[in-house]
N, C-alpha and C positions, 0 to 999 in steps of 0.2 A: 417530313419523314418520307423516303423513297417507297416504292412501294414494285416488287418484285410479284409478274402474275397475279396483282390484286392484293399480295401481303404484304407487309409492314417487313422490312428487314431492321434485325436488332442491332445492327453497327450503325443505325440513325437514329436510336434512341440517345435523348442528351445526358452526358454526363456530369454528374457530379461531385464532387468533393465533400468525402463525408464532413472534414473537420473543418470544412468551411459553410455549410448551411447553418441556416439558424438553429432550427430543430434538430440537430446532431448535437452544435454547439451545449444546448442547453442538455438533451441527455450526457453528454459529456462531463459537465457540472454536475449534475442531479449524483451522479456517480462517483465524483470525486469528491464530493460534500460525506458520500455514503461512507466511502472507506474511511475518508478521515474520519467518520465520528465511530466507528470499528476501531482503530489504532488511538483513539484519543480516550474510547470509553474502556478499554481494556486498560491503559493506564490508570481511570480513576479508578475503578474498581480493585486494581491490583493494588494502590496507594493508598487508597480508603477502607479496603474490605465492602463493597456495599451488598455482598450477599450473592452474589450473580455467580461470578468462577471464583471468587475469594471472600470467604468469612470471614469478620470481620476480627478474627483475632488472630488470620495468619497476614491481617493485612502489614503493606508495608513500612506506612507510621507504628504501627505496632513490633517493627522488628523481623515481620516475616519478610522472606526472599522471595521477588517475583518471582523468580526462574527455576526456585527446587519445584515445585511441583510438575510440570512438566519435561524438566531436563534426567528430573530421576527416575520420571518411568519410561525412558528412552533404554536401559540400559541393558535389555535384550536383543537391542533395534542393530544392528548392520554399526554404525558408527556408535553405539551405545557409551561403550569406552570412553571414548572423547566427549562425548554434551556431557554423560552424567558425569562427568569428572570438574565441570565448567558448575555444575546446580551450585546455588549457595555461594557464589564467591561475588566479595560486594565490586568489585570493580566488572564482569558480567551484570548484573542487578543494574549495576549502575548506569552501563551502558546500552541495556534494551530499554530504561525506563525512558533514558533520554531520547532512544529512538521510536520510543511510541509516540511519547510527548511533540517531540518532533516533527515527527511526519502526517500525525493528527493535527496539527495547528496548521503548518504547510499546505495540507490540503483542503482544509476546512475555510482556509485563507485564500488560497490560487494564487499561495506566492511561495517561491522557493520548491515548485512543482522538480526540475530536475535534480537537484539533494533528495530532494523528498522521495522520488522515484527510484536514485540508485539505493537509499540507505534502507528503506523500507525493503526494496526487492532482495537488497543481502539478506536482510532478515528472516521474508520470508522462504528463501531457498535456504538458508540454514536451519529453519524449523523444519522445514520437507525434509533437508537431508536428516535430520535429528530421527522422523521418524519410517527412514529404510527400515524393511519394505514396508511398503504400505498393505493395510489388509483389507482394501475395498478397491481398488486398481492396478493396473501394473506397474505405474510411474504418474498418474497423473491426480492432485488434490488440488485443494482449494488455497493452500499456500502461493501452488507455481501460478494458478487463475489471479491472483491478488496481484503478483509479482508483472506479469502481462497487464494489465489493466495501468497499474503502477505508470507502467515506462507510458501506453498508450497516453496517458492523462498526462504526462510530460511533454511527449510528443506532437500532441496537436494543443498544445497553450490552454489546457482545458482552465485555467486561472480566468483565463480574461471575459469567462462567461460566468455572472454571478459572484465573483471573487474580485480580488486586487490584482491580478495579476498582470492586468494593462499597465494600471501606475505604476507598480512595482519594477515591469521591466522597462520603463522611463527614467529609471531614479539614477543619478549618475554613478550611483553605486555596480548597479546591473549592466547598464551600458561595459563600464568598463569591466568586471569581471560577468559576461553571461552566465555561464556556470550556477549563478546565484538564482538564476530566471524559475 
C-alpha cells in the first residue's frame, strides 16, 4: 500500500468482489434460503390454514381464496379498484399460489434463481402497488426490499452457494436456454 506523508492512501486499498468472496457467497445463500422459506411458508400456510395468517377454515384445501383477504382490504388504497376487483377469482388464486410455490422451491434450491427473481419481483411490486399509499413511508416497504434482494440473488449466482445451482446451470437444458439459470 503507497503511503502519502506517512498515510495510507485509500485508492491502494485492494478490491474486492463482493459476489465473489467466500463470505459474501455464503451470506448470499443464508438469504436466499430466507426468502425462499418466506414465499414457500406463506404458501403452506395459505394451502393448509396452519394458524399463522390463515385459519384454518379459511384455508385453501378448505375452499378459502388466498388473495380475498388481502386484495379486499386494498379497496380504499390508490389502485383499490383494480386488486379488490382481482380478490376471490380462482384463476388470480391460482396463479399467486403457483408463484409462491415457485419461487420458494427456486430459491430454497439455487435453481431457476432468474424466473424466480423476475416472477416473485412482479409479485412483490404488485402487492406494493395493491397497497398506495403506504402509511408508514412515502414509497418505500418491505415488498420493493424483497423485490431488490430478488434480482440481487439472481444477479450474482447466489444458487451455486449451498444450493444446485452449479449443476443446474451445466444441464444441457440451461446451457441452452440460460433464462432457466
Amino acid at each position: 500500500m503507497a503511503t502519502i506523508n506517512g498515510r495510507h492512501s485509500v485508492s491502494d486499498l485492494p478490491v474486492m468482489d463482493a459476489s465473489s468472496s467466500r463470505g459474501a457467497g455464503y451470506v448470499w445463500a443464508i438469504a436466499r434460503i430466507a426468502l425462499g422459506w418466506v414465499f414457500l411458508w406463506a404458501f403452506l400456510d395459505k394451502t393448509f390454514g396452519l394458524g399463522f395468517s390463515t385459519p384454518g377454515d379459511r384455508a385453501w384445501i378448505e375452499g378459502g381464496s388466498p388473495t380475498t383477504g388481502f386484495l379486499k382490504g386494498t379497496g380504499e388504497n390508490t389502485l383499490g379498484d383494480l386488486f379488490s376487483g382481482l380478490a376471490g377469482q380462482a384463476w388470480v388464486d391460482w396463479l399467486f399460489m403457483i408463484g409462491l410455490l415457485g419461487v420458494g422451491v427456486a430459491l430454497i434450491l439455487g435453481a431457476g434463481l432468474r424466473i424466480a427473481a423476475v416472477a416473485g419481483g412482479l409479485m412483490m411490486v404488485l402487492m406494493w402497488a395493491a397497497e398506495l399509499p403506504l402509511t408508514t413511508n412515502p414509497f418505500m416497504d418491505e415488498h420493493l426490499v424483497y423485490a431488490v434482494v430478488l434480482a440481487g440473488l439472481a444477479l450474482v449466482s447466489a444458487g451455486d452457494t449451498l444450493g444446485v445451482g452449479r449443476w443446474w446451470g451445466a444441464t444441457p437444458l440451461v446451457r441452452k436456454y440460460p433464462v432457466l439459470k
